[in-house]
N, C-alpha and C positions, 0 to 999 in steps of 0.2 A: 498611646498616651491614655492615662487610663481617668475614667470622667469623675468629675468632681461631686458626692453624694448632696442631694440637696440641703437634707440635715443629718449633723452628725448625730452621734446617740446620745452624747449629753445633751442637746437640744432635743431632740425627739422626747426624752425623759423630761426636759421641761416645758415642751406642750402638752403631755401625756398627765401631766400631774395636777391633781386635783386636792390639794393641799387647801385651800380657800371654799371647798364645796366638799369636804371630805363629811361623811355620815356624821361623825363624832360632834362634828361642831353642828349641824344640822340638831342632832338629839340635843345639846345644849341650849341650844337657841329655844326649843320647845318646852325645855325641862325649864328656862326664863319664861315663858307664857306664863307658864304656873306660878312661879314663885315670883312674880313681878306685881300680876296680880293681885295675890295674896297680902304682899308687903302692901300694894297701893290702898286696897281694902280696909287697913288694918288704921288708913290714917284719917283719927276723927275729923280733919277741916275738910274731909270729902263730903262729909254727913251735915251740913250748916244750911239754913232752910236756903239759900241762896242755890247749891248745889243741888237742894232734892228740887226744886223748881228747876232746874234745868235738867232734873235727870223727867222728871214729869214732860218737861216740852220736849225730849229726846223721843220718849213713848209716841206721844202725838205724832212727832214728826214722823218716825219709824211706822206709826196705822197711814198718814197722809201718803207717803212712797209708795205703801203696798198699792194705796187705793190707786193712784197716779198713772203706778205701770199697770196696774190690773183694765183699764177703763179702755185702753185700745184692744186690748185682747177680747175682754165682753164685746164689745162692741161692734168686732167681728163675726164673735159667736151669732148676736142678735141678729146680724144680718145673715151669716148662713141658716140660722132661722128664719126668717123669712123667705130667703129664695129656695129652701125645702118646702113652699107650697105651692111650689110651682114647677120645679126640676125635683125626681126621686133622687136620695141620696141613700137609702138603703142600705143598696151594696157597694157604696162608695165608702171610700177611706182619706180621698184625698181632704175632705173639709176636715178631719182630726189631724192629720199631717199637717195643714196649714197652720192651726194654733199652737200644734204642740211644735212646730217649726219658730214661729211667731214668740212662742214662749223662752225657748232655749238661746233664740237668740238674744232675748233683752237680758237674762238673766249671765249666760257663758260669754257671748259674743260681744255684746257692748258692752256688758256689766253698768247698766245704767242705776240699780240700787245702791249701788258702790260708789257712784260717780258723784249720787246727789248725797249721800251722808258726807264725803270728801268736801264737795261747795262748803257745806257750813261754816267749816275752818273761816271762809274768809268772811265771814257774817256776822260772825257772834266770837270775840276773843277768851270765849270759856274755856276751849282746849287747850289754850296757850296757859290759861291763868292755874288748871288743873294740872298741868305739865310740872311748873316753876310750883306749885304747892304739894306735889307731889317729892319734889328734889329735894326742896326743905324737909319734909319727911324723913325720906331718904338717909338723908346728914343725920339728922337726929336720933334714928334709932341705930345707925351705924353705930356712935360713939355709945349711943346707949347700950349697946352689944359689947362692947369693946369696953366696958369702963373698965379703972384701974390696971389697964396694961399698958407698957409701956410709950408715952407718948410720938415719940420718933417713930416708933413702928406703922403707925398709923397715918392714913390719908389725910390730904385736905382737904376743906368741906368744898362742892360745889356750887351750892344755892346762893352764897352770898356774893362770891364777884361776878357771877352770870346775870344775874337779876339788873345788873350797873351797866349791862351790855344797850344799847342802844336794839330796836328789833328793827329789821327789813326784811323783805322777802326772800326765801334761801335761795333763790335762784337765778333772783336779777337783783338780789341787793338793791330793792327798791324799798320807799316807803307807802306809796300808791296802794292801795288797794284797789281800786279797778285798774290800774295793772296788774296787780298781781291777779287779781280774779280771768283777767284778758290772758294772760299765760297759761295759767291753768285749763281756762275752757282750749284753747287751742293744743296743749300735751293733749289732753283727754280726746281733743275732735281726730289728732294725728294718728292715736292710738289705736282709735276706731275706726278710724279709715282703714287702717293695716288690716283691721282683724276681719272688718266684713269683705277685702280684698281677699284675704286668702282664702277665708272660710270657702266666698263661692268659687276661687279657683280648684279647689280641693273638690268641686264637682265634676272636673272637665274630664272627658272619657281617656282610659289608660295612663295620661300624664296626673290626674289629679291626685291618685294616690299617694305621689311622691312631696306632694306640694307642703301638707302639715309635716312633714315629718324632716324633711329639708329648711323650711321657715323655725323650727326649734332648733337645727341645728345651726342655723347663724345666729338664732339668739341665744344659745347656753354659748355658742364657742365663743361668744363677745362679754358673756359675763362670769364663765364658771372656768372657759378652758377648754380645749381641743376632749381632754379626757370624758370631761361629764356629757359634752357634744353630741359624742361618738355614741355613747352608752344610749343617749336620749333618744337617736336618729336610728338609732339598730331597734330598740324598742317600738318607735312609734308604726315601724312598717309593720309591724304585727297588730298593733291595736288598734280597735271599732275608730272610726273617723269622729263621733259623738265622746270616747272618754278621751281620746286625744287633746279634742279642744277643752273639755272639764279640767284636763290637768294642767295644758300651757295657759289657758288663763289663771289658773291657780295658781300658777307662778307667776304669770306676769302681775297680776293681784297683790301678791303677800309683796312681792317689790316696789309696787304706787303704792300700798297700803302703809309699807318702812319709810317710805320717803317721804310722804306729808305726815309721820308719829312725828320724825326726827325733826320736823319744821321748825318747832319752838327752839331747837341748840340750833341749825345750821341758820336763823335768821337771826343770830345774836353772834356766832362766832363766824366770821366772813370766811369764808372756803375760795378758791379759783375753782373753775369750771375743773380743771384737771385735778386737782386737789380732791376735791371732792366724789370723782371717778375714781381714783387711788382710794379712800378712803372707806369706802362702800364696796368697792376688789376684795381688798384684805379680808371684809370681816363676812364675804360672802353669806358664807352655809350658814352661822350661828345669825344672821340678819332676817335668812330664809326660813328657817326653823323658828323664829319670835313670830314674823308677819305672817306665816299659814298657818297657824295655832290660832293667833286672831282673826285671820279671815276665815277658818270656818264658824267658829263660835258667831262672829257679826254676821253670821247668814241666819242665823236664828231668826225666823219672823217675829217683826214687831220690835223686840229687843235690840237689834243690828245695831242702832245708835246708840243705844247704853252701852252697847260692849263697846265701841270704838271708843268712846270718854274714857271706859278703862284701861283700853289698850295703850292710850296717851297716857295717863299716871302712869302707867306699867311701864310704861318706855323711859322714864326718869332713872327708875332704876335699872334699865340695861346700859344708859348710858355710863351711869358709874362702873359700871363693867367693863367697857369697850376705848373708852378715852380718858384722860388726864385732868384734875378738876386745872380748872379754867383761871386765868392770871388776873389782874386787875387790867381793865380797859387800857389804859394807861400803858400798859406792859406787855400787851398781846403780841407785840411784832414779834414772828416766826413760832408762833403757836400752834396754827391751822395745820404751816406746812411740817410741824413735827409729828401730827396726830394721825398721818397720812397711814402710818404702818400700828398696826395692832401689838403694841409692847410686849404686853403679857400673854399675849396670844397663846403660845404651848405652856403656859401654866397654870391658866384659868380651864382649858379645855380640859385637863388632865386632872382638875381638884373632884372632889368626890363633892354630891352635893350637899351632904352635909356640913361641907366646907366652903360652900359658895361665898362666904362674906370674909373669907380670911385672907384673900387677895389683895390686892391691888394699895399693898403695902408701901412707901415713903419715908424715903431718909430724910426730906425734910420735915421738921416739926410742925405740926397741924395746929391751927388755931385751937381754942379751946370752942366745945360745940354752942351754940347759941341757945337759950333761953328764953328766946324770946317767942313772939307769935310764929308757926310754923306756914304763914298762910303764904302764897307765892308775889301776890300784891302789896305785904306789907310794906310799912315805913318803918317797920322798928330795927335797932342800932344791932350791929355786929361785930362781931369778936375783930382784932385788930387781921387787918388781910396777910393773902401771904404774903412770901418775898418771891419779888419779878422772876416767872417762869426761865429766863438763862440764868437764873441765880441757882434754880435750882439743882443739885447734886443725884445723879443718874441711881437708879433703883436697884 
């Protein structure tokens, strides 16, 4: 009797496939750094003295960080100064090993620069208000792109019934803030844990070799697929154990980095736990390609916090790329769980980018654009909403 294959080949072909992590959408996602950017730049309520003072306390805060993490590293310099009057260090190497050990890990290993520009989110609700004024933007020059063509062809805004959304935390749908700050510190502690676990297993003699390069392959095959796994884990056994971890925190990075931009939609539009794993699957590569575009640039010393303010406006306009503008509060039920799959997906990846804004087209008719203040906080009146999201007629 002849034995049963464990997978057939159309299953094989569909763990093999990297349709969600495919280059294409990756170069999109970065080719959005740029033109996300650019568009959020372009809009004067970012420039209102309210904004340069917080772009002024961003500076601050970005020299306070350096100082911060820098101050345990001197301060072991200062003391292997001193015990060099007493012990030769000469021909020793290991006291430069120690800091530059000491150093690679606050910056690769715990990413604790990264961690403390992230806190601020729950401190100061500038990102969120930058976010929501950025969208309105967004809207505005859209239609202003668009004028005089046809109105049916065209989307609906998103800034005006999102704004009505009530905000929670994207995660516990809380409104606490020291919960949500308490969940936060704990992802980050959990994060950290994992990473200084493996880093020092990745010492151990003969088996440690295998250690980083095995730990990437259960973290791509959990978000990208068997296919991009394989590729990452045949790679890694080749490469220095030092750019190994430069690169899987760089991905695990541009990943936290996506997931507290999108804070401001996912704590107004309620997601399920699974919903929102679905939801972040789909749009892999072009998600991965936005947040490593940003997370090099926020490495810039000093700057790091300014870029990430921009990274938030910027992320306003990826979201009108990636989802559906948003129904009335009122009318949300079974929103979340339609936005699980990326629509347009093979037709946004495929437009050239000088076509980037010609997308994400609508048969139903689109409010007329608003007139009014573009600020994200405003109170001023808007064009009449649309009509309830199952009202609406398929693209």
């Amino acid at each position: 009797m002849a034995q049963k294959p464990l997978l057939t080949q159309e299953q094989l072909k569909k763990k093999l496939a990297i349709s969600n992590f495919e280059p294409n959408s990756i170069l999109r996602g970065a080719q959005l750094t740029i033109v996300g950017a650019h568009r959020a730049l372009q809009n004067p309520a970012l420039f209102t003295s309210s904004h340069y003072k917080q772009a002024a306390i961003a500076v601050a805060v970005g020299i306070a960080i350096r100082i911060a993490i820098a101050i345990p590293i001197i301060g072991i310099k200062v003391l292997l100064w001193f015990l060099s009057f007493i012990f030769s260090f000469e021909h020793a190497t290991w006291d430069e090993n120690i800091t530059g050990g000491l150093d690679f890990i606050e910056k690769y290993v715990l990413q604790i620069p990264f961690f403390l520009m992230t806190l601020l989110r729950y401190i100061t609700p500038t990102l969120d208000n930058m976010f929501m004024d950025s969208l309105a933007w967004v809207d505005k020059t859209y239609y202003a792109k668009h004028e005089g063509e046809n109105p049916s062809n065209l989307r609906a805004e998103y800034y005006p019934n999102l704004r009505k959304y009530p905000i929670r935390d994207g995660s516990t749908h809380t409104t606490s803030t020291a919960e949500a700050i308490s969940m936060f510190l704990m992802r980050f502690g959990k994060k950290a844990g994992i990473s200084l676990v493996v880093f020092a297993l990745s010492y151990i003699p003969y088996i440690g070799r295998l250690v980083l390069p095995a730990a990437s392959f259960y973290t791509f095959n959990k978000t990208a697929g068997l296919g991009p796994a394989a590729v990452v884990f045949g790679t890694g056994l080749f490469l220095p154990r030092r750019y190994l971890v430069i690169f899987l925190q760089s991905y695990f990075s541009s990943r936290s980095l996506m997931r507290e931009l999108l804070e401001p939609y996912f704590s107004r539009i309620k997601f399920t736990k699974e919903q929102k794993k679905h939801w972040f699957h789909d749009r892999e590569g072009l998600l991965f390609g936005f947040g490593l575009g940003f997370y090099i640039f926020q490495r810039i010393p000093l700057l790091g916090v300014l870029i990430y303010g921009i990274a938030e406006a910027s992320t306003a306009y990826l979201i009108t790329k990636v989802t559906d503008p948003p129904p009335k509060p009122t009318e949300s039920e079974g929103f979340a769980a339609s936005q699980q799959e990326w629509k347009n997906k093979h037709e946004f990846l495929n437009l050239r980018l000088s076509d980037i804004d010609k997308d994400r087209h609508s048969s139903q008719t689109p409010p007329e654009p608003s007139t009014t203040s573009t600020k994200g906080n405003s109170s001023g009146s808007f064009p009449d909403d649309p009509p309830p999201y199952t009202e609406m007629r398929p693209r």
